[in-house]
C-alpha positions, 0 to 999 in steps of 0.5 A: 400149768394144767396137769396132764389129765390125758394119760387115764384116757389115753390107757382106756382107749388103748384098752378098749382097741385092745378088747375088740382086737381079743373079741374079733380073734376070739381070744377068750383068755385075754378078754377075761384079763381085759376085762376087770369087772369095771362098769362100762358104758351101756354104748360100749358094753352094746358094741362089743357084744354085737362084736362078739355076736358076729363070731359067735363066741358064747363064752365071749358074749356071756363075759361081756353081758356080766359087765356092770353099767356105769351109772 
């Protein structure tokens, strides 16, 4: 039997659908607990900050360009 590797993926989509939602409403505090200062894909990071850059959300870019990369 393999072991069910899907559950840490299933969690990290869940999350990122959950980012984009608190960008595009502008929910600054629940971007800020979103975001757990872990690095993030540059594709990612790049996406969710044009997102933010749509409504023009200062606090929401900033929180977003002082994510690490994941190398």
């Amino acid at each position: 039997m393999r072991p069910n590797n899907t559950e840490p993926n299933k969690q990290g989509i869940a999350n990122f659908a959950a980012l984009k939602t608190a960008i595009v409403n502008g929910e600054e505090q629940l971007v800020t607990e979103l975001l757990t200062n872990q690095p993030m894909q540059e594709l990612e990071k790049s996406y969710l900050i044009d997102l933010a850059k749509l409504n023009n959300n200062r606090t929401i870019i900033k929180l977003l360009e002082d994510i690490p990369l994941k190398k």
